[in-house]
C-alpha positions in Angstrom: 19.5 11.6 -1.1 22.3 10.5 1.2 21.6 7.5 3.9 22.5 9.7 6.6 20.1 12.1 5.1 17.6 9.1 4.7 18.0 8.0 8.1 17.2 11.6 9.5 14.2 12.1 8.2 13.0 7.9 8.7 13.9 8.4 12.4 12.2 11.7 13.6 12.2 12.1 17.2 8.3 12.4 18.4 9.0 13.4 21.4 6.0 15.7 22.9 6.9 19.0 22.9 9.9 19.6 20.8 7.4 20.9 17.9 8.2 18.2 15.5 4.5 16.4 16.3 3.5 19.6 15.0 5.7 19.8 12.1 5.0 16.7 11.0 1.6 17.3 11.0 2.5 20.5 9.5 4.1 18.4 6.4 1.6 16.3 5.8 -1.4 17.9 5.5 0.5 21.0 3.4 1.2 18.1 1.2 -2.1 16.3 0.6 -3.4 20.0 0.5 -0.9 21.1 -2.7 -2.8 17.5 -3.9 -6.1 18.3 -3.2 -5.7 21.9 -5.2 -3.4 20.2 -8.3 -7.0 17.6 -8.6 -9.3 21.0 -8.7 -6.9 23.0 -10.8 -6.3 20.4 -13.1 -9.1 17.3 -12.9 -8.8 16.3 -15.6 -5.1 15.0 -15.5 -5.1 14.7 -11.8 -8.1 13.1 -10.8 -9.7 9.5 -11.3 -12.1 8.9 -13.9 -14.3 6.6 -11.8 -14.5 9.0 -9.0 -15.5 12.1 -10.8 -19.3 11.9 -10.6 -19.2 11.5 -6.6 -17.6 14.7 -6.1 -19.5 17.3 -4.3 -17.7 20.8 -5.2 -18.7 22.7 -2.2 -17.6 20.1 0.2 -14.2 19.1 -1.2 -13.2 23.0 -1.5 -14.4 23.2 2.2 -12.5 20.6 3.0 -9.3 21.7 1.3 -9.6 25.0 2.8 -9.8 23.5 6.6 -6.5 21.2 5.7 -4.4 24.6 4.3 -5.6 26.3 7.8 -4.5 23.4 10.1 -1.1 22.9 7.6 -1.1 26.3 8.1 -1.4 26.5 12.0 0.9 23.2 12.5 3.6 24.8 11.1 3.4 28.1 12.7 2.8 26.0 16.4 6.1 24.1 15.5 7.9 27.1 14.5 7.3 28.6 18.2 7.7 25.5 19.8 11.3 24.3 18.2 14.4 25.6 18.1 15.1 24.7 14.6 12.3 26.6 12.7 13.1 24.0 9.0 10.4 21.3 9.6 7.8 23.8 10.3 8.6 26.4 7.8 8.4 23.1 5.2 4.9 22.9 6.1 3.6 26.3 6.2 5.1 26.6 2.7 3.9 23.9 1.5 0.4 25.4 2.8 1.1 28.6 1.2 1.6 26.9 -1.9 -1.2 24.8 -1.8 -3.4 28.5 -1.1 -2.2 29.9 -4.1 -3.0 26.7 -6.7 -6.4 26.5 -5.3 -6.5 30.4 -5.8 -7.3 30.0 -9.2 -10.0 27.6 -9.3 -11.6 26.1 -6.6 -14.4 24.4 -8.3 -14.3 21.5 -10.0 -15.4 21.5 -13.5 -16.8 18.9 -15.5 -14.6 17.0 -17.5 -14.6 14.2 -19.8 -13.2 10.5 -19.4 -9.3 10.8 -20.6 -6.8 8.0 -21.7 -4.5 9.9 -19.3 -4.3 10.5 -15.7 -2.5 10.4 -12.6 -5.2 9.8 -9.5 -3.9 12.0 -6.5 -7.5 12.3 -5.7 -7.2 8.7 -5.2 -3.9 8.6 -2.9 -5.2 10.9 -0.7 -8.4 9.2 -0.2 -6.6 5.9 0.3 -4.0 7.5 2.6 -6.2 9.6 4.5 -9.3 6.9 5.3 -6.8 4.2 5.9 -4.6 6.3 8.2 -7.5 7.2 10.6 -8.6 3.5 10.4 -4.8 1.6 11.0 -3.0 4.5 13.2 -5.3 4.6 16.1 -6.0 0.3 15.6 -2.5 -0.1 16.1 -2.2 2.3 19.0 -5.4 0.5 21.0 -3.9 -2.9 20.2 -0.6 -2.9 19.7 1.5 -6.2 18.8 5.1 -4.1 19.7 3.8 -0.9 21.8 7.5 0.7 21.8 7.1 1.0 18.1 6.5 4.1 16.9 3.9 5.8 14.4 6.9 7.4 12.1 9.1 3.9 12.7 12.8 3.5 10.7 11.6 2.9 6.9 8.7 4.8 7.0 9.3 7.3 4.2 10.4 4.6 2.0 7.5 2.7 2.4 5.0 5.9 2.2 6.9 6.4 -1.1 5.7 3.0 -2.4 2.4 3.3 -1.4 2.4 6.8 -3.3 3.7 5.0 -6.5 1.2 2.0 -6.4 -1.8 4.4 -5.9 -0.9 6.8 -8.4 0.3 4.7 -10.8 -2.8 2.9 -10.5 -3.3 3.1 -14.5 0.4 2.5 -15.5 0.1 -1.2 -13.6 -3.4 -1.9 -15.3 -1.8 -1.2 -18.5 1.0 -3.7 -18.3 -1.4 -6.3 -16.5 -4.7 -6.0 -17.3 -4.6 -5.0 -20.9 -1.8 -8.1 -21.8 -4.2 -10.8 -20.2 -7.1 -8.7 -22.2 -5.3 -9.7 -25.7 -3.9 -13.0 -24.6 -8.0 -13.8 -23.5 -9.7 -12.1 -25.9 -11.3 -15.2 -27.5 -12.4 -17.0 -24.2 -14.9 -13.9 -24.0 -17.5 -16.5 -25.6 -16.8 -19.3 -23.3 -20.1 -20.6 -21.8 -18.4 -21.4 -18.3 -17.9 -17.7 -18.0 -21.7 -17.0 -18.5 -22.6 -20.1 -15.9 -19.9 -18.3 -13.6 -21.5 -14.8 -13.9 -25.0 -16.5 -13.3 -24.2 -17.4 -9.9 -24.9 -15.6 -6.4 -22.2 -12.5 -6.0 -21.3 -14.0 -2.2 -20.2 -17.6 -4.2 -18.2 -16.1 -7.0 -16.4 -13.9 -4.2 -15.4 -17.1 -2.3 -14.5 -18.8 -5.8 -11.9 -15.8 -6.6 -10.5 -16.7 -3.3 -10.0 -19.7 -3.7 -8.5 -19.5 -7.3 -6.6 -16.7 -7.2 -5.0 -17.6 -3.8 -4.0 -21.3 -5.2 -1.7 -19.1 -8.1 -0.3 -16.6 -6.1 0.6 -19.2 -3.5 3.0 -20.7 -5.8 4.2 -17.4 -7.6 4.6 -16.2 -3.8 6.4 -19.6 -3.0 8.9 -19.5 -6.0 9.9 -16.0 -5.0 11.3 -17.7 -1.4 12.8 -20.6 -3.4 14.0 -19.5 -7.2 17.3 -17.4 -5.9 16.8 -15.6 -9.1 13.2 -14.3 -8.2 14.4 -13.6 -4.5 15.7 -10.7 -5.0 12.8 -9.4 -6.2 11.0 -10.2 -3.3 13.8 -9.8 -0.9 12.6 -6.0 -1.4 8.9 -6.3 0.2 11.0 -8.2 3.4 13.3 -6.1 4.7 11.3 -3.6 6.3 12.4 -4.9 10.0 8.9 -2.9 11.4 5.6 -4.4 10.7 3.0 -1.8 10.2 0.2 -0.7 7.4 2.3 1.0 5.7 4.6 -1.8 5.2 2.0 -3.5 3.2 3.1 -1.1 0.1 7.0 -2.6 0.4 6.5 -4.5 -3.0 9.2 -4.5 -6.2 7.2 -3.2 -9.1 8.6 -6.3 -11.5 6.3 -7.8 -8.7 3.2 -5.7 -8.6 3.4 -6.4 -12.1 3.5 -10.2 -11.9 1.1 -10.6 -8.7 -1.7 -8.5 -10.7 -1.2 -10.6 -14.1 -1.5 -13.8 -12.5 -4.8 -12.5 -10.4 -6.4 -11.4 -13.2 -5.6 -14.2 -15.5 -8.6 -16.4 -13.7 -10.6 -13.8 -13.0 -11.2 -12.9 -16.7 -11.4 -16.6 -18.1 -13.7 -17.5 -15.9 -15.5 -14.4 -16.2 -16.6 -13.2 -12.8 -18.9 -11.0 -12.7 -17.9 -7.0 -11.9 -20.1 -7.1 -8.9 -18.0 -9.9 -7.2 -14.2 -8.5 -8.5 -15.2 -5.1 -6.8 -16.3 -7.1 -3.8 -12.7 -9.1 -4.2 -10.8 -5.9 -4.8 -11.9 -4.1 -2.0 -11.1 -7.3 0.2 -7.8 -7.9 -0.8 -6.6 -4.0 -0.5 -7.8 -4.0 3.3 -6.9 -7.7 3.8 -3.4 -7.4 3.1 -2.6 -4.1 4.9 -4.8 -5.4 7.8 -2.1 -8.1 8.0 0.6 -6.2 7.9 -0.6 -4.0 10.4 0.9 -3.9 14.0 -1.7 -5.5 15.6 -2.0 -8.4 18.8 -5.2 -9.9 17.5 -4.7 -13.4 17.6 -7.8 -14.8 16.2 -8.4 -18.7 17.3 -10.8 -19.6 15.4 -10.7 -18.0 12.2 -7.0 -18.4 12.0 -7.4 -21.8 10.7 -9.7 -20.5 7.7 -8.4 -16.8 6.7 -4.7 -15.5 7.3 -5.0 -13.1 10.1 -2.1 -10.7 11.2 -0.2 -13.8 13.2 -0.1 -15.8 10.8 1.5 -13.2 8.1 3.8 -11.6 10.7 5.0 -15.6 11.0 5.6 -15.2 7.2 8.2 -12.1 7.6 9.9 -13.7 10.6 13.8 -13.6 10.4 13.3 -16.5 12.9 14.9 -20.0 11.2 12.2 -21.8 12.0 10.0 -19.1 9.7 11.6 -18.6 6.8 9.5 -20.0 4.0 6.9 -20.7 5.7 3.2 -19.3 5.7 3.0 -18.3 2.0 -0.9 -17.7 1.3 -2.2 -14.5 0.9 -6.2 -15.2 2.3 -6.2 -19.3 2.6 -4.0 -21.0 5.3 -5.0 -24.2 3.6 -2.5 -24.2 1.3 0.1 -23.9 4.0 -1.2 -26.9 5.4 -2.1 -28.8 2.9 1.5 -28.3 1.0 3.8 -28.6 4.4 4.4 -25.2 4.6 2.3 -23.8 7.4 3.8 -22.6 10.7 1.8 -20.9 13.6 3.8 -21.6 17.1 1.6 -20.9 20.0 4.0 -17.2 20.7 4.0 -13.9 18.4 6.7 -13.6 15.9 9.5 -10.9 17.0 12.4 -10.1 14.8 11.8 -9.1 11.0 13.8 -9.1 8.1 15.9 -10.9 5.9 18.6 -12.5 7.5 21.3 -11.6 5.0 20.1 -7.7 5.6 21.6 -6.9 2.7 18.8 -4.9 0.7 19.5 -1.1 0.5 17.8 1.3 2.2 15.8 3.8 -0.1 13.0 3.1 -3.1 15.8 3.5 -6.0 18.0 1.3 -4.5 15.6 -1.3 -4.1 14.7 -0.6 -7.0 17.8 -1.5 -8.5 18.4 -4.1 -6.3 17.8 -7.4 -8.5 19.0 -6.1 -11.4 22.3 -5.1 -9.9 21.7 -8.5 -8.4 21.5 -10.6 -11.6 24.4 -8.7 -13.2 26.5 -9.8 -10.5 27.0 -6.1 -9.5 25.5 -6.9 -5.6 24.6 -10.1 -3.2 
């Protein structure tokens, strides 16, 4: 795809009642429908393991039925509404589509566990849930209110969030699995049975604390090894802060973040309990401070990194640049001369060279092309 072709479809204009509101709509859920029917045709390969015994048949096929209607409906509205009939035609095939997979089977069998799968059921429950939680937060409180919903870079970063929720198992097997073998003997270790024995709400705090101290220095040696820059380079140049922006992240660095998280966590063998509980912190936490949000937080600023103090972190401002490196724990900051939280909102985002390319495989490519000498 072409950037002028990029840049078309990353800078829609939502204006109210062109039919493109519609359309997008239109899009969307005709997507997450074709989804929601590949997960009952074929569950086994298309839905998550975990999930399987919470799913209630009925429900979920009323559910996918309502979201090929509205597709449906969208599209046909947009198509009245808009001179150029494309966007809206997408989406009502796309709805059609979706009608005839779940033709076949509607009902969700039982299956058993597989080696292999690719968890839409999973992207769509992330991407729907944390959709009607961040879109109307960062309408009701906006930190920039001109910025819009479907800002410049927003089908590059819904991309990445569709790779690192349905590649869920792909990442676990070059992360988890490695620090599995390398740790497979510290399994007997009597500090990781004095570690499980203690309260759940003290062993989250402790995986806080540990985890945050290593990926403050991975996190800081991306800023200050040139080499490892580029790799990082890719998460900052969305120039939009949002919840979507959140899923901006190099998969050489998914990769390396999740190894050196999960290294403590399995020698000092945490209990399940209290990684769930870190787990489900850590996925809200860090698209809660991504998000485009005014809350300013006085007090607990100082102990937990809050939207400000992030936002600070992808400042194009000189004063910013490497500063604010923690993921939960400002303390770090502090306590390593890195900190910086002026008493007025960060502005201007970016990386000051703005020379990252626009698009997932060019970012992709970006460090590599980079290290060969082949780019800047």
């Amino acid at each position: 795809m072409s950037r002028t072709l990029r840049n078309k479809y990353e800078n829609v204009d939502l204006t109210p009642g062109l039919g493109k509101v519609s359309a997008t709509f239109s899009i969307g859920l005709g997507l997450l429908s074709l989804f929601g029917a590949l997960c009952f045709l074929m569950p086994e390969l298309f839905t998550t393991p975990e999930f399987r015994g919470f799913y209630e048949g009925p429900v979920l096929q009323a559910v996918l039925q309502l979201g090929i209607a509205v597709g449906f409906g969208c599209g046909l509205y947009s198509m009245m509404k808009h001179r150029s009939t494309g966007y809206g035609l997408v989406g009502m095939g796309l709805a059609t589509v979706a009608a005839l997979v779940a033709s076949g089977k509607v009902e969700a069998p039982t299956v058993d566990m597989r080696n292999l799968y690719v968890g839409l059921d999973y992207f769509i429950l992330t991407l729907v849930i944390l959709a009607l939680v961040f879109i109307p937060l960062e309408h009701a409180f906006p930190k920039d209110p001109s910025q819009k919903v479907l800002r410049k870079g927003w089908v590059t970063d819904l991309k990445y969030f569709m790779f690192s929720h349905l590649g869920i198992q792909l990442i676990s097997f070059f992360t988890i699995i490695p620090v599995q073998a390398v740790l497979h003997q510290a399994s007997t270790w009597e500090l990781q049975q004095w570690v499980a024995a203690q309260p759940v709400w003290l062993q989250f705090i402790e995986i806080l604390v540990v985890v945050d101290f290593g990926t403050y220095w991975i996190h800081r040696a991306m800023h200050e090894i040139p080499a490892l820059w580029k790799i990082h380079a890719v998460h900052h140049s969305t120039e939009h802060m949002d919840w979507l922006a959140s899923s901006r992240l190099h998969v050489l660095e998914i990769l390396v973040n999740r190894f050196v998280g999960y290294v403590p966590i399995f020698v000092l063998g945490f209990s399940p309990s209290a990684v769930y509980a870190y787990l489900v912190f850590v996925s809200f936490h860090a698209i809660f401070i991504h998000s485009n949000v005014r809350f300013r937080f006085p007090m607990l600023r100082r102990i937990l990194a809050t939207p400000e103090f992030h936002h600070w972190h992808h400042s194009s401002e000189q004063a910013a640049i490497d500063k604010n490196y923690a993921a939960f724990l400002p303390i770090y900051d502090v306590v390593f001369g890195t900190a910086y939280m002026p008493t007025h909102l960060a502005a201007r985002y970016g990386t000051v060279s703005n020379n990252v390319p626009v698009g997932v495989l060019g970012q992709f490519l970006y460090p590599f092309r980079c290290w060969l000498g082949k780019a800047r």
